[in-house]
BATOR-951720 format. One record per residue (C-alpha): residue in three letters; residue number from 1; x, y, z. Coordinates in nm, 2 decimals. Layout:
REM residues N
R residu num      X      Y      Z
R    ALA NUM      X      Y      Z
...
//
This chain:
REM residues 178
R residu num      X      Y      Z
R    UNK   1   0.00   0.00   0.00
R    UNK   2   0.26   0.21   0.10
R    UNK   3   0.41   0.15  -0.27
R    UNK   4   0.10   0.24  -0.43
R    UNK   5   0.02   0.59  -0.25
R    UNK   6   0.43   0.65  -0.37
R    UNK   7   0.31   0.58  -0.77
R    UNK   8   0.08   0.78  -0.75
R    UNK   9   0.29   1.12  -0.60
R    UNK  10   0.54   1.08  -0.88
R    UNK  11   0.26   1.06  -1.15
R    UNK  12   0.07   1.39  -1.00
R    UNK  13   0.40   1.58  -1.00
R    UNK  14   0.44   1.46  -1.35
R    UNK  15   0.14   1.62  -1.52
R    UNK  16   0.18   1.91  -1.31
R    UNK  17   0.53   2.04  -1.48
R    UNK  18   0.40   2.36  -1.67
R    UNK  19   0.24   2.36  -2.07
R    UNK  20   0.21   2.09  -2.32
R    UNK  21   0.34   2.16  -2.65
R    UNK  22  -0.02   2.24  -2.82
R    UNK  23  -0.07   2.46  -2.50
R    UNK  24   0.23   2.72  -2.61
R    UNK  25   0.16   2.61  -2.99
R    UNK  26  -0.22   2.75  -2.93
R    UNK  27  -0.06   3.07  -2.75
R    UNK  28   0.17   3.17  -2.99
R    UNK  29  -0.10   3.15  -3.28
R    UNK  30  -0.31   3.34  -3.06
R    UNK  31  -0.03   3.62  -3.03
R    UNK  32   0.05   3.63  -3.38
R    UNK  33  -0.32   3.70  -3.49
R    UNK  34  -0.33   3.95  -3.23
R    UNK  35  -0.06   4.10  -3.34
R    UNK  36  -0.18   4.10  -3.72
R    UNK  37  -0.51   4.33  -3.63
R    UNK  38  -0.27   4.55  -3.37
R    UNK  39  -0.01   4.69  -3.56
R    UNK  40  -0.18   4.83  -3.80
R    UNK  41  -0.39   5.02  -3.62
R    UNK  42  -0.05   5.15  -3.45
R    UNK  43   0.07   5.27  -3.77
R    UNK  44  -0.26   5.45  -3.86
R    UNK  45  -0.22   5.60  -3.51
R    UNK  46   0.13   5.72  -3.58
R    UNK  47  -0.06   5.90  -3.91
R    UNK  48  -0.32   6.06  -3.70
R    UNK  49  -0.10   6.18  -3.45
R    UNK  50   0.13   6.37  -3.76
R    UNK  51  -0.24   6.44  -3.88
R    UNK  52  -0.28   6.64  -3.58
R    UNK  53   0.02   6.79  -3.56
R    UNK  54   0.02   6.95  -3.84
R    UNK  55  -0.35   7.08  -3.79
R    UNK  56  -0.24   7.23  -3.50
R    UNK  57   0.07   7.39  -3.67
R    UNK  58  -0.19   7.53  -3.93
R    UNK  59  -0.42   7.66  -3.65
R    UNK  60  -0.18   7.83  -3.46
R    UNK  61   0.01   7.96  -3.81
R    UNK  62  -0.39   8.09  -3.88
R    UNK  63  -0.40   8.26  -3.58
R    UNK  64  -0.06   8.42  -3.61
R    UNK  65  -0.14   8.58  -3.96
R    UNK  66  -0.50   8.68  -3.85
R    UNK  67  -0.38   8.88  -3.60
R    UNK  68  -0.11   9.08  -3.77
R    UNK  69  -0.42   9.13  -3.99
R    UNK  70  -0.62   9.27  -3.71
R    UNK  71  -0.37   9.52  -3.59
R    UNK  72  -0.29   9.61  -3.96
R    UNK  73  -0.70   9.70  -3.94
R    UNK  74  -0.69   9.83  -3.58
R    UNK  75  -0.41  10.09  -3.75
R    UNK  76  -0.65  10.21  -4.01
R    UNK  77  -0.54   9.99  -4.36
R    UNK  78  -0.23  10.20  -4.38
R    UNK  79  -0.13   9.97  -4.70
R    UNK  80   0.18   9.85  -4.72
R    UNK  81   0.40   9.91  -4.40
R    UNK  82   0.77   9.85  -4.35
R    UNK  83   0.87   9.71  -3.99
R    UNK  84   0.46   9.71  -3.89
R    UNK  85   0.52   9.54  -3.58
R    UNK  86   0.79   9.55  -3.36
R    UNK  87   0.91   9.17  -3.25
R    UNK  88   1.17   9.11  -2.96
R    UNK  89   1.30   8.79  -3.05
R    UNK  90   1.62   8.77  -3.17
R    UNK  91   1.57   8.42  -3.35
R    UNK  92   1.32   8.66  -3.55
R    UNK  93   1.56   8.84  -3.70
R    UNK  94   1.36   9.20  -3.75
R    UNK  95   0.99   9.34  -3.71
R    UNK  96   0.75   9.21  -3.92
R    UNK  97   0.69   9.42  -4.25
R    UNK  98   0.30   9.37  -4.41
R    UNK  99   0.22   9.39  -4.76
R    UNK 100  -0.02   9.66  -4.92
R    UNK 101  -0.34   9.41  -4.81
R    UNK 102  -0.20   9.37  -4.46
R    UNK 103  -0.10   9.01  -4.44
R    UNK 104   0.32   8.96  -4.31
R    UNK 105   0.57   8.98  -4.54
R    UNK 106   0.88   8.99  -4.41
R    UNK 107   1.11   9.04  -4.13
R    UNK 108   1.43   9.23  -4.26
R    UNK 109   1.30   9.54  -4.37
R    UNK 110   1.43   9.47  -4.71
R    UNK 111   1.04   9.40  -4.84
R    UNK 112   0.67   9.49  -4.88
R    UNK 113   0.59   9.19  -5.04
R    UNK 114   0.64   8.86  -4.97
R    UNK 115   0.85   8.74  -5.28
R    UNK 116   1.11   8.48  -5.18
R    UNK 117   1.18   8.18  -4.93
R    UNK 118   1.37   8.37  -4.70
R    UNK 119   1.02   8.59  -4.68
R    UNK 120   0.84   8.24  -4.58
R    UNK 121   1.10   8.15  -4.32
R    UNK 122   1.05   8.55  -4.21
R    UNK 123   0.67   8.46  -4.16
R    UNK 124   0.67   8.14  -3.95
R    UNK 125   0.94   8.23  -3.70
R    UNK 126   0.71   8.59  -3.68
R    UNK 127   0.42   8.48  -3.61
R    UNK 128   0.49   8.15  -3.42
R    UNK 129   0.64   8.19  -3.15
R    UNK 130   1.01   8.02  -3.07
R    UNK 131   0.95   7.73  -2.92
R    UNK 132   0.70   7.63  -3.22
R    UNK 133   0.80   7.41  -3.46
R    UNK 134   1.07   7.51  -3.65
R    UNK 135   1.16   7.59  -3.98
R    UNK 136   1.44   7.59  -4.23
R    UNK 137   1.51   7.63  -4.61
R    UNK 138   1.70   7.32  -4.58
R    UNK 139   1.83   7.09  -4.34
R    UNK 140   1.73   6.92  -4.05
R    UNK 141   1.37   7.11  -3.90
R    UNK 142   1.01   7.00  -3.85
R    UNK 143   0.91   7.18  -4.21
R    UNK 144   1.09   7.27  -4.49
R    UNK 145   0.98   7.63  -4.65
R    UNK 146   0.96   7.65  -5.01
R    UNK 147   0.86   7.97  -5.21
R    UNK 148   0.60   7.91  -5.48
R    UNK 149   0.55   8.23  -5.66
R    UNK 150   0.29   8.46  -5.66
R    UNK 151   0.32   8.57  -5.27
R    UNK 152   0.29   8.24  -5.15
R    UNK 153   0.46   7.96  -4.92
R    UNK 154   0.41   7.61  -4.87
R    UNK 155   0.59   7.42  -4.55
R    UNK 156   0.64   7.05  -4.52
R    UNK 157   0.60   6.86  -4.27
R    UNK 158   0.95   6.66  -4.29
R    UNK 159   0.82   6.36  -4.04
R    UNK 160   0.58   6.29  -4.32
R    UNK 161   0.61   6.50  -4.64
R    UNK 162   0.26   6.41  -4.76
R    UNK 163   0.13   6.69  -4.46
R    UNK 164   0.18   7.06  -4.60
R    UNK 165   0.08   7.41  -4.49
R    UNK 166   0.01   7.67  -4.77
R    UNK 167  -0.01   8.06  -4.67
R    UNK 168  -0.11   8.27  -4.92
R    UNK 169   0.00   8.64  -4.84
R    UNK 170  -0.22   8.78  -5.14
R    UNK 171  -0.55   8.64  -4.91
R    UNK 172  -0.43   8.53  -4.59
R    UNK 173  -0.53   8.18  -4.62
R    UNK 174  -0.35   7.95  -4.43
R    UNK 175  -0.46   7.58  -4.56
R    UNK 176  -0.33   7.26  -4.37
R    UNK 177  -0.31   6.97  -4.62
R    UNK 178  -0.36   6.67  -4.45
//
């Protein structure tokens, strides 16, 4: 008896000693078709969140250029107005000039109308203020600034250079495309 109440120890410790191999076969499968549905929604998440970014960018950008519009109206439509407003940051590089319709222009004093890329890296750095994204003509920066003719920018996004922002300094419109 004493034998048989022995056996039957050994056997229970036996099939107690962790997962069959169809146990971590089944969990592994499991995993990997988990995995399939989860990483792409990651990826489309990663696209949102530039999405966003971006959008924001744009909104703030907006709200920079609509109010150097407001003051240029608050002043009385003067027209075009070299050094219009005064800015105190030296990463600026001037006060902000505004074109005959009121809308920036530039920041060296050299301008009235917004006619090259230097005049759309003038713009950004005005209006945003320095610890927004920044900008460059080339090189490493969160947008690239090209001039397109025809008073008008358009700034890439360089994390994903299907996201633009367009300013048009003939209207004001600043259009996030997204």
């Amino acid at each position: 008896m004493v034998k048989n109440n022995r056996t039957k120890r050994i056997n229970r410790h036996q099939n107690s000693n962790g997962f069959t191999l169809i146990e971590l076969v089944l969990i592994i499968v499991i995993l990997g078709i988990l995995a399939a549905f989860a990483l792409p929604r990651f990826a489309d998440l990663q696209i949102e969140a530039q999405r966003s970014s971006v959008e924001g960018v744009a909104a703030a950008f907006d709200a920079g250029v609509r109010n150097v519009h407001l003051q240029w109206n608050a002043a009385g439509s003067p027209g075009a107005v070299l050094n219009f407003i005064p800015i105190n940051d030296p990463t600026v590089g001037g006060d902000l000039s505004v074109n005959a319709a009121g809308w920036p222009a530039d920041t060296r004093g050299v301008s009235l109308t917004l006619n090259s890329q230097a005049d759309c890296l003038d713009v950004w750095r005005a209006v945003l203020s320095s610890n927004s994204e920044q900008v460059s003509g080339s090189g490493v920066s969160d947008y690239l600034a090209t001039y397109n003719g025809s008073n008008r920018c358009t700034y890439t996004y360089q994390e994903n250079t299907a996201f633009t922002i367009r300013f048009d300094s003939n209207t004001g419109d600043v259009v996030p495309s997204t």
